[in-house]
N, C-alpha and C positions, 0 to 999 in steps of 0.2 A: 806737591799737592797734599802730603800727610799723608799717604796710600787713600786717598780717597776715589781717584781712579776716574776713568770719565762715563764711567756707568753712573755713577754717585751724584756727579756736574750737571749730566743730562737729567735726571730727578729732580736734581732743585731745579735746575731750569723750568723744565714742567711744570711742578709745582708752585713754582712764582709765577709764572706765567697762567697757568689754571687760576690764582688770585686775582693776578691782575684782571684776567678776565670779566671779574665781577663786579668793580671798581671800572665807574666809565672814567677812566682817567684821559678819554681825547676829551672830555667834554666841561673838563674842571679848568679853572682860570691858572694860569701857568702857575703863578704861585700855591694855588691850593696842591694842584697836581706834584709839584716839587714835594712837598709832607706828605702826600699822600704813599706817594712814591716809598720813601724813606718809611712811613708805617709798614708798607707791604713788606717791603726787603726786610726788618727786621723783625718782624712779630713774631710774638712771643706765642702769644695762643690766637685760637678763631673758636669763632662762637654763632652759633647761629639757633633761631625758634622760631616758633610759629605761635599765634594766639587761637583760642577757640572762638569760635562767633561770637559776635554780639550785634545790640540791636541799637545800632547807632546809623547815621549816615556818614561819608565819609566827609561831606561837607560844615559836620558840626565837627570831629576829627578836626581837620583841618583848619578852623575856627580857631580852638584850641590850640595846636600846633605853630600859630603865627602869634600866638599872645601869651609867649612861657610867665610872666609876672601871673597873669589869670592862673594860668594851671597849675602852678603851684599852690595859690589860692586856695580853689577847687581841692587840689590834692589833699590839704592839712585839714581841708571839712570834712573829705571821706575816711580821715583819721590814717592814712596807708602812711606806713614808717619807712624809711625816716622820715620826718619831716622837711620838706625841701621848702627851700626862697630862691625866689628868683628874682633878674636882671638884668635887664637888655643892656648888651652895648653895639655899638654900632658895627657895619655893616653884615647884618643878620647872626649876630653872634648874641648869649647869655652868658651871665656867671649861673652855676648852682650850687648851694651850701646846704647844708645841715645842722651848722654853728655847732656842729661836735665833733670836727674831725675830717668831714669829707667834702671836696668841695672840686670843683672844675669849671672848663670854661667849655661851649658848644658853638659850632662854628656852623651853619647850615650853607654848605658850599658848593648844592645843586639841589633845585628844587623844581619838578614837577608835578604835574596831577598824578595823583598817587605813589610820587618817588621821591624822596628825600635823601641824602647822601651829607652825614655831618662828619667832623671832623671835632674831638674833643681831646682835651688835656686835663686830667687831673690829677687828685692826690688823695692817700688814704692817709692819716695820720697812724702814727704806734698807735695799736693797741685798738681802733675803731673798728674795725671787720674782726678781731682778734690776731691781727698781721703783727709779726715780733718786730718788723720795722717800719719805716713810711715805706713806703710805694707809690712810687708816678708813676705815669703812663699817657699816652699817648692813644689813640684809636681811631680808628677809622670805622664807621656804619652807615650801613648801608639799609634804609628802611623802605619797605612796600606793604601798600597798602589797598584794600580794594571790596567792594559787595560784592560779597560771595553767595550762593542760593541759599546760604542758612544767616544771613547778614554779615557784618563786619568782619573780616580777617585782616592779618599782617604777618610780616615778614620783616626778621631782622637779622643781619650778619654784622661781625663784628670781626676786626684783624686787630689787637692789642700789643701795641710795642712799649716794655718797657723803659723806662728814662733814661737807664745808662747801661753801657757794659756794665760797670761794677754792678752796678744792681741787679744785676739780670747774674752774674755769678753769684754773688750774695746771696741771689732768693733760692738758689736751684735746689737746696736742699727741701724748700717751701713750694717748691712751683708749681706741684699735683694741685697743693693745701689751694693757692694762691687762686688757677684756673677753675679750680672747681667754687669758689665763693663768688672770683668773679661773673660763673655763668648762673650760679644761681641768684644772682642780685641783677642779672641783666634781665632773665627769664622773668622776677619778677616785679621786675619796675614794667615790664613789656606789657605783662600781665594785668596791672593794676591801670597804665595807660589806657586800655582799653574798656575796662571795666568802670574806671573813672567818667570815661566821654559818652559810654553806654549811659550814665545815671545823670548827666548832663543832659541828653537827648532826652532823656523821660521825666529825669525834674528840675530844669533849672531853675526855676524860683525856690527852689530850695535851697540854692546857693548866695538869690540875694541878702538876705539879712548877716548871715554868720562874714559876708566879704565887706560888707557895710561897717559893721560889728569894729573888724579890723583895721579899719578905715586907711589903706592905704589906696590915696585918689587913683595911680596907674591902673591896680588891679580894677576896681572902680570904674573908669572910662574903659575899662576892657569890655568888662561883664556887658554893661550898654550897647557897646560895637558888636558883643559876638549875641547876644540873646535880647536885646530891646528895654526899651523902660517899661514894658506892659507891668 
């Protein structure tokens, strides 16, 4: 066993086990569960935040959250960078890019009132975070959401496996580097989420002209489904 000993054995166990714990993995469809799985056992790093109130419902939230083409939309009006586009593809999955380098695919592979659980793959290109090489990955997140007595709050955990052994040696010299860009890019996409559906709730005719502007029809027939023709 490498002198690792079974004080060492019984650790990880716990500790994968304390993971999985967080992870409703009886409740994921067998195949999601199968990746999910395979995230847990190997992740690289966890990541977890909280958002400060806002003054949204969690009903327009969730608007939002079933219409990624929209919020990206939205997002590029509220000017928050990167710039992200979005793209449904079927069975409740998105691509996401930034046409500079970073992009991924989101897989939403449990979804309740106020509990989302996805599943995403992507990529950093050289040199777009400041990373000295690509970087895949893999992730599992776990999101909650909920009215709280100062209005909106969330809750986000994240378990991050990178793409290969090799890369996962490759980086280790970068891995502090690597962990800490990726929580501080999670914290503030989390941050800006929120902040984004908050100024939806208070102005969305704000967003019709500039989405109009852009004229793509999806985002378009979104805006109508989640906020009306008034």
């Amino acid at each position: 066993m490498g002198g690792l000993g079974l004080r060492g054995i019984s650790t990880i166990m716990v500790l994968a086990a304390g993971l999985s714990a967080q992870v409703p993995l009886s409740d994921l469809a067998p195949q999601d569960r199968i990746v999910a799985q395979d995230i847990l056992k190997r992740a690289d790093f966890t990541f977890e935040t909280l958002t400060a109130p806002k003054q949204v419902k969690v009903a327009t939230v969730e608007r939002l959250f079933d219409r990624p083409r929209l919020s990206a939309a939205m997002w590029r009006w509220c000017q928050f960078v990167p710039k992200f586009s979005a793209f449904e593809l079927p069975d409740r999955a998105f691509y996401v890019t930034d046409l500079h380098g970073l992009h991924g695919t989101m897989a939403l592979v449990l979804k309740r009132p106020g509990y989302r659980v996805y599943i995403a793959d992507g990529r950093v290109e050289t040199g777009r975070m400041k990373n000295p090489f690509p970087v895949g990955a893999k992730m599992v997140t776990v999101y909650r959401y909920w009215d709280g007595p100062k209005g909106f709050e969330s809750h986000l955990q994240t378990w991050t496996a990178l793409d290969s052994a090799l890369l996962g040696f490759l980086s280790r010299p970068f891995r502090k580097y690597i962990q800490h860009r990726q929580e501080e890019f999670i914290a503030y996409i989390n941050g800006n989420i929120a902040q984004g559906a908050e100024f939806a709730e208070m102005y969305p005719d704000e967003f019709r002209q500039p989405i109009h502007r852009e004229g793509d029809p999806v985002a378009i027939r979104q805006f109508r489904e989640a906020f009306g023709s008034r």
